[in-house]
Chimera marker file (.cmm) of the C-alpha trace (Angstrom):
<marker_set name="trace">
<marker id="1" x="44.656" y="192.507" z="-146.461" r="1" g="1" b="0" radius="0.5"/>
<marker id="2" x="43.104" y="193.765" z="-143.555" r="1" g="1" b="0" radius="0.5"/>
<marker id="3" x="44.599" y="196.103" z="-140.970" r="1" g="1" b="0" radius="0.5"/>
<marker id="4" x="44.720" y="194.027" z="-137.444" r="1" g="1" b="0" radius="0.5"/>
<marker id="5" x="45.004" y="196.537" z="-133.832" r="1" g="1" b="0" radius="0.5"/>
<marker id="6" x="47.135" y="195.731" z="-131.316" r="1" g="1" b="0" radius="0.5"/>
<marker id="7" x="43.935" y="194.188" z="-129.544" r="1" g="1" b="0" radius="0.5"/>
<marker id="8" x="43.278" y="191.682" z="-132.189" r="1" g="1" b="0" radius="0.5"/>
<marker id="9" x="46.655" y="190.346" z="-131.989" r="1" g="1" b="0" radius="0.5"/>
<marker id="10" x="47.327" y="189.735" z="-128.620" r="1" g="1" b="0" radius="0.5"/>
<marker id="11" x="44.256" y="190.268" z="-127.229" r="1" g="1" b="0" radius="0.5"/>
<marker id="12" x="42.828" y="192.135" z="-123.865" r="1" g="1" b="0" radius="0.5"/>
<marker id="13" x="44.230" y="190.140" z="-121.193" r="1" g="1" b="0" radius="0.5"/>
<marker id="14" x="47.231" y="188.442" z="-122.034" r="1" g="1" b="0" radius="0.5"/>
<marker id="15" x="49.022" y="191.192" z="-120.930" r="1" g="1" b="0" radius="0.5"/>
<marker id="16" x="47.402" y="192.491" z="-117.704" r="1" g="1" b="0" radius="0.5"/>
<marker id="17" x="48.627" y="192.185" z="-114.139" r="1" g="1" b="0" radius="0.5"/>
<marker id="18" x="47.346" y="189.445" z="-111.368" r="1" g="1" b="0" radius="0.5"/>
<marker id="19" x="47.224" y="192.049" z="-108.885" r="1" g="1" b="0" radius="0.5"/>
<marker id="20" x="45.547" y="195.699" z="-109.123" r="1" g="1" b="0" radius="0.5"/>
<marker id="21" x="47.687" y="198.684" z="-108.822" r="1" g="1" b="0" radius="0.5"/>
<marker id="22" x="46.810" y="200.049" z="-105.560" r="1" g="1" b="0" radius="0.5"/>
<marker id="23" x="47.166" y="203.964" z="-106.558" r="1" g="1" b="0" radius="0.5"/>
<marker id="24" x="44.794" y="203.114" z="-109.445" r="1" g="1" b="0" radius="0.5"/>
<marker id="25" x="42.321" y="201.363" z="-107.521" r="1" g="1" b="0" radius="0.5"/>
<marker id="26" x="39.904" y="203.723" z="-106.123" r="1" g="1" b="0" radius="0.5"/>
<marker id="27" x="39.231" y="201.963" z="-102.524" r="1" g="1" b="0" radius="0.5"/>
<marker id="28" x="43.034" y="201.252" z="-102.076" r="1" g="1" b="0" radius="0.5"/>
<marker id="29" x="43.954" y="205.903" z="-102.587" r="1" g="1" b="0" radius="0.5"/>
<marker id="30" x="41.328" y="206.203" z="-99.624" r="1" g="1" b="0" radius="0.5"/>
<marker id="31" x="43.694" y="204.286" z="-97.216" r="1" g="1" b="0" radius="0.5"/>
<marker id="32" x="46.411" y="206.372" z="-95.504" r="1" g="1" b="0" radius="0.5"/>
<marker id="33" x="49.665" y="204.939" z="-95.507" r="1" g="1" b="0" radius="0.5"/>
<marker id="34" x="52.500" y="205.288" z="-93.047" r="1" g="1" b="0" radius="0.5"/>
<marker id="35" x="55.943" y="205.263" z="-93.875" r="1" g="1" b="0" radius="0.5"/>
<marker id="36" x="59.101" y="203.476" z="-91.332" r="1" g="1" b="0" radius="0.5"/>
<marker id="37" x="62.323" y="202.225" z="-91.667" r="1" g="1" b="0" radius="0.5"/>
<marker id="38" x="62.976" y="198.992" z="-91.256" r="1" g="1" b="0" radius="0.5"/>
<marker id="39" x="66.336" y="196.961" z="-91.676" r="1" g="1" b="0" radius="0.5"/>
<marker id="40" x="67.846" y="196.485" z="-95.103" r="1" g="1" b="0" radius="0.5"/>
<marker id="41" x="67.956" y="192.646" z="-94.166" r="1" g="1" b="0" radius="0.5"/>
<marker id="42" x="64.078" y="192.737" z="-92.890" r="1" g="1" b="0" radius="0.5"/>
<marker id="43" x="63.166" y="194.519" z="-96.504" r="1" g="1" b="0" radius="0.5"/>
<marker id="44" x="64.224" y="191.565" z="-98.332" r="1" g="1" b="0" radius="0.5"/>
<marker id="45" x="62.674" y="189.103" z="-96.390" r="1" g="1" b="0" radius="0.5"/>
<marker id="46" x="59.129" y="190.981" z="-95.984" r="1" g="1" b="0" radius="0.5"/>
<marker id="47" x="59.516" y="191.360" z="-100.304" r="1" g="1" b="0" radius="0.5"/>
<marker id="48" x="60.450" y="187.344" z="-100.706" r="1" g="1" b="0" radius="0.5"/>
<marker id="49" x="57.519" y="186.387" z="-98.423" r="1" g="1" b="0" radius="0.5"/>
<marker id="50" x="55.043" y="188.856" z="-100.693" r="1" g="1" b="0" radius="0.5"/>
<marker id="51" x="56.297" y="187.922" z="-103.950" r="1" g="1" b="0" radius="0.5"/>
<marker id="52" x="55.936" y="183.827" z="-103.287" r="1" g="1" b="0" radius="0.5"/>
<marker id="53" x="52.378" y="184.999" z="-101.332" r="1" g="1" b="0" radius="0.5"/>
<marker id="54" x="51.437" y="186.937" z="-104.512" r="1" g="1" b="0" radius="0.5"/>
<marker id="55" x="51.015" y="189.690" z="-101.875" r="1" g="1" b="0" radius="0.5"/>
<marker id="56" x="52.308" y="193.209" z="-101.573" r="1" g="1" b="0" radius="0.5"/>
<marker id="57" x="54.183" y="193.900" z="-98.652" r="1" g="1" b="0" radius="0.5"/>
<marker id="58" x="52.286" y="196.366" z="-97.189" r="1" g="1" b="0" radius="0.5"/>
<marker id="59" x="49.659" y="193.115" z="-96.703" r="1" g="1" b="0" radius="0.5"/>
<marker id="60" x="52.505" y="190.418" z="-95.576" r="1" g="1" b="0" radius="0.5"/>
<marker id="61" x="53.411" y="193.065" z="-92.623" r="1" g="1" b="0" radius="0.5"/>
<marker id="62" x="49.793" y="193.487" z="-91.765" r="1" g="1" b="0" radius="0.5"/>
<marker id="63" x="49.661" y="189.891" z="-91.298" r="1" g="1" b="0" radius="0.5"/>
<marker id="64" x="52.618" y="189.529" z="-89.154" r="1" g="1" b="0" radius="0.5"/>
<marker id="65" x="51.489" y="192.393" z="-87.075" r="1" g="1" b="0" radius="0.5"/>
<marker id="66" x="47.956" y="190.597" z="-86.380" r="1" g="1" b="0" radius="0.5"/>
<marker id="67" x="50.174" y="187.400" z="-86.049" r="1" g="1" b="0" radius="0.5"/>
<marker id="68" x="52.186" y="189.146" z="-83.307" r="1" g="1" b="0" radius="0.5"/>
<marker id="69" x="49.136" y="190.704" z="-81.829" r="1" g="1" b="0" radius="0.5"/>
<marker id="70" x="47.393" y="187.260" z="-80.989" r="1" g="1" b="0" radius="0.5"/>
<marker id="71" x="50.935" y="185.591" z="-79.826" r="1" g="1" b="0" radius="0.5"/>
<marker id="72" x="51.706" y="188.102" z="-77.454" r="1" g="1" b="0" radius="0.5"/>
<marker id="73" x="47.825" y="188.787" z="-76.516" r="1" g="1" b="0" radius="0.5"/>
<marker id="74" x="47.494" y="184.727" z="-76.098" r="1" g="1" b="0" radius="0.5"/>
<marker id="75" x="50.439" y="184.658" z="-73.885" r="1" g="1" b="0" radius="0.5"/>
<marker id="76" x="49.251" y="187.563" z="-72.086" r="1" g="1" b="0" radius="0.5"/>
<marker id="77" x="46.198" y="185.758" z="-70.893" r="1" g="1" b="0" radius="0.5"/>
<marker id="78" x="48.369" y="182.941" z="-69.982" r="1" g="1" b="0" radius="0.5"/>
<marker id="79" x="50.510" y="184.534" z="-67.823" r="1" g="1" b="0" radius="0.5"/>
<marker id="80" x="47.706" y="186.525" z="-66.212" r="1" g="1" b="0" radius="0.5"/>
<marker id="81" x="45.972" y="183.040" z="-65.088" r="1" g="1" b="0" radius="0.5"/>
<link id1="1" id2="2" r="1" g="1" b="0" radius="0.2"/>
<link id1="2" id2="3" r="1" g="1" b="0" radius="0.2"/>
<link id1="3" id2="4" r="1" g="1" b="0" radius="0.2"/>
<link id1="4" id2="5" r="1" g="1" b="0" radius="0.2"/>
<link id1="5" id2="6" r="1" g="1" b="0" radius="0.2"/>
<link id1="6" id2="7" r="1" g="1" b="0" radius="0.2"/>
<link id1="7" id2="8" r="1" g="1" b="0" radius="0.2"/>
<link id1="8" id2="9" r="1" g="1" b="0" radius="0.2"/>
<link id1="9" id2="10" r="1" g="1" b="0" radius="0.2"/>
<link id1="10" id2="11" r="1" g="1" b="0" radius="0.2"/>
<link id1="11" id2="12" r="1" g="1" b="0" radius="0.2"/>
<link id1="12" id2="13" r="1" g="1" b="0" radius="0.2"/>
<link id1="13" id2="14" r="1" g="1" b="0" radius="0.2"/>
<link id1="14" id2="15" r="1" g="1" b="0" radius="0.2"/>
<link id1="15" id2="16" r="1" g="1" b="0" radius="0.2"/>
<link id1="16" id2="17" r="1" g="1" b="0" radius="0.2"/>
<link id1="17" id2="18" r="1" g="1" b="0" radius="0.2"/>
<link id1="18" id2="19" r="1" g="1" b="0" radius="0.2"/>
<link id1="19" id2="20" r="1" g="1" b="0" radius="0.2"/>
<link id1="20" id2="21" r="1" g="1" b="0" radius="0.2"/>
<link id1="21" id2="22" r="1" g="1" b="0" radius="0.2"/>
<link id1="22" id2="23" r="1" g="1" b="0" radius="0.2"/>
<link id1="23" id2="24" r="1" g="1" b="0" radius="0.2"/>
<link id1="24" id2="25" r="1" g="1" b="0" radius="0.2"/>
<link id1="25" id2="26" r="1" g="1" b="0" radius="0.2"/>
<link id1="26" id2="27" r="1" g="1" b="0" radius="0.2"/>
<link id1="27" id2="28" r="1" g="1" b="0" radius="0.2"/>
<link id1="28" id2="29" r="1" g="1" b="0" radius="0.2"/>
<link id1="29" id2="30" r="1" g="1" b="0" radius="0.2"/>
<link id1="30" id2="31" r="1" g="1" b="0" radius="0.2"/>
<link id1="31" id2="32" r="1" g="1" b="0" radius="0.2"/>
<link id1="32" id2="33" r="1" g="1" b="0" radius="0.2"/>
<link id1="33" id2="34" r="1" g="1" b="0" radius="0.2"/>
<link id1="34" id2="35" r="1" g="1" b="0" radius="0.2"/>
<link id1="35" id2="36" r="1" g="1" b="0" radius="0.2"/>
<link id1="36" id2="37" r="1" g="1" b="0" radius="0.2"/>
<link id1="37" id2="38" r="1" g="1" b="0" radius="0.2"/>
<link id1="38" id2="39" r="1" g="1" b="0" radius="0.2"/>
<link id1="39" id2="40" r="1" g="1" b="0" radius="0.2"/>
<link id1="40" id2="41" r="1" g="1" b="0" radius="0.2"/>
<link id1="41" id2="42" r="1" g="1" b="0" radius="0.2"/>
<link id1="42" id2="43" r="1" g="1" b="0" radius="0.2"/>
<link id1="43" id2="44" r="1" g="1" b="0" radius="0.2"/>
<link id1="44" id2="45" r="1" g="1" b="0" radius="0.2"/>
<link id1="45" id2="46" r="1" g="1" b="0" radius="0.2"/>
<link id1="46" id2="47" r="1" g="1" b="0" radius="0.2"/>
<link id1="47" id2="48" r="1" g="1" b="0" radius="0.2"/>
<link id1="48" id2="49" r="1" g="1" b="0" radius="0.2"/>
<link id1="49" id2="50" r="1" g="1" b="0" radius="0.2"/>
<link id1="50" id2="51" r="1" g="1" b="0" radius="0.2"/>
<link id1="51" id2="52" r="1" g="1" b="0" radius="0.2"/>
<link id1="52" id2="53" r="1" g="1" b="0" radius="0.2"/>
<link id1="53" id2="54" r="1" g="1" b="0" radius="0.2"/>
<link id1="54" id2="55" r="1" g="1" b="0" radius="0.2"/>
<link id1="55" id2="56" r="1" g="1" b="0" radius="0.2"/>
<link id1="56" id2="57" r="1" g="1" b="0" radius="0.2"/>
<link id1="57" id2="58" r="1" g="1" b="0" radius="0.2"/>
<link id1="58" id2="59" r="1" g="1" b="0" radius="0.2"/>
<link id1="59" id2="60" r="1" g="1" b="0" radius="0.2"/>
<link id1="60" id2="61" r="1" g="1" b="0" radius="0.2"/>
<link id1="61" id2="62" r="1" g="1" b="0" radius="0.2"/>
<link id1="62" id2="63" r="1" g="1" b="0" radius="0.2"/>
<link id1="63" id2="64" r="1" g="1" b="0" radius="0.2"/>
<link id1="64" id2="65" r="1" g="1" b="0" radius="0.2"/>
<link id1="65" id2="66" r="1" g="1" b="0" radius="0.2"/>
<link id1="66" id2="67" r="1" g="1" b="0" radius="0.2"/>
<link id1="67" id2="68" r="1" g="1" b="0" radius="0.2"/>
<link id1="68" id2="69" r="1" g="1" b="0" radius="0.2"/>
<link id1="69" id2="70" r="1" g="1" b="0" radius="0.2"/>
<link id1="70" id2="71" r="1" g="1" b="0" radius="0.2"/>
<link id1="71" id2="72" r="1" g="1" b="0" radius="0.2"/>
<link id1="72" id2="73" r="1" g="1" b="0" radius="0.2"/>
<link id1="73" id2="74" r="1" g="1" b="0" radius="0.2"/>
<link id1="74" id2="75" r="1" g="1" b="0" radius="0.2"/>
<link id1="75" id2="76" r="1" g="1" b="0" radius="0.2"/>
<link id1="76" id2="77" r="1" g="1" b="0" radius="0.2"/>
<link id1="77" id2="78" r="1" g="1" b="0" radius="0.2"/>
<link id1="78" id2="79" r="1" g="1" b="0" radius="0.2"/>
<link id1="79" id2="80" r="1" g="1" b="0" radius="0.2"/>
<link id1="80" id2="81" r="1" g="1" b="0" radius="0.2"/>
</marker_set>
């Protein structure tokens, strides 16, 4: 009988995340990160968007904030017309 490691049994990727951990990836510890409050209610809704996104939430608000950015830029020009 031979002795099987825990790699031979379940292999090397059936357990390993979809996304990277960002304080392990070396690119991702580079970026400086800010920290805010932001309404309990707002929280939950930024998480449900990243979780059915497959996204972290630090990415789903950086998209809304470049969302908002051409909206109110767009309308800006608009107006200015």
């Amino acid at each position: 009988m031979t002795n099987k490691g825990f790699k031979d049994i379940f292999g090397d990727n059936d357990n390993k995340p979809k996304k990277e951990n960002p304080f392990t990836n070396q690119k991702a510890q580079k970026q400086q990160y800010k920290s805010v409050r932001i309404y309990p209610e707002d929280f939950k809704e930024y998480r449900r968007l990243a979780f059915h996104q497959e996204k972290t939430i630090v990415e789903v608000i950086s998209e809304s904030l470049k969302l908002y950015k051409q909206k109110y830029e767009g309308e800006s020009e608009e107006t200015d017309k």
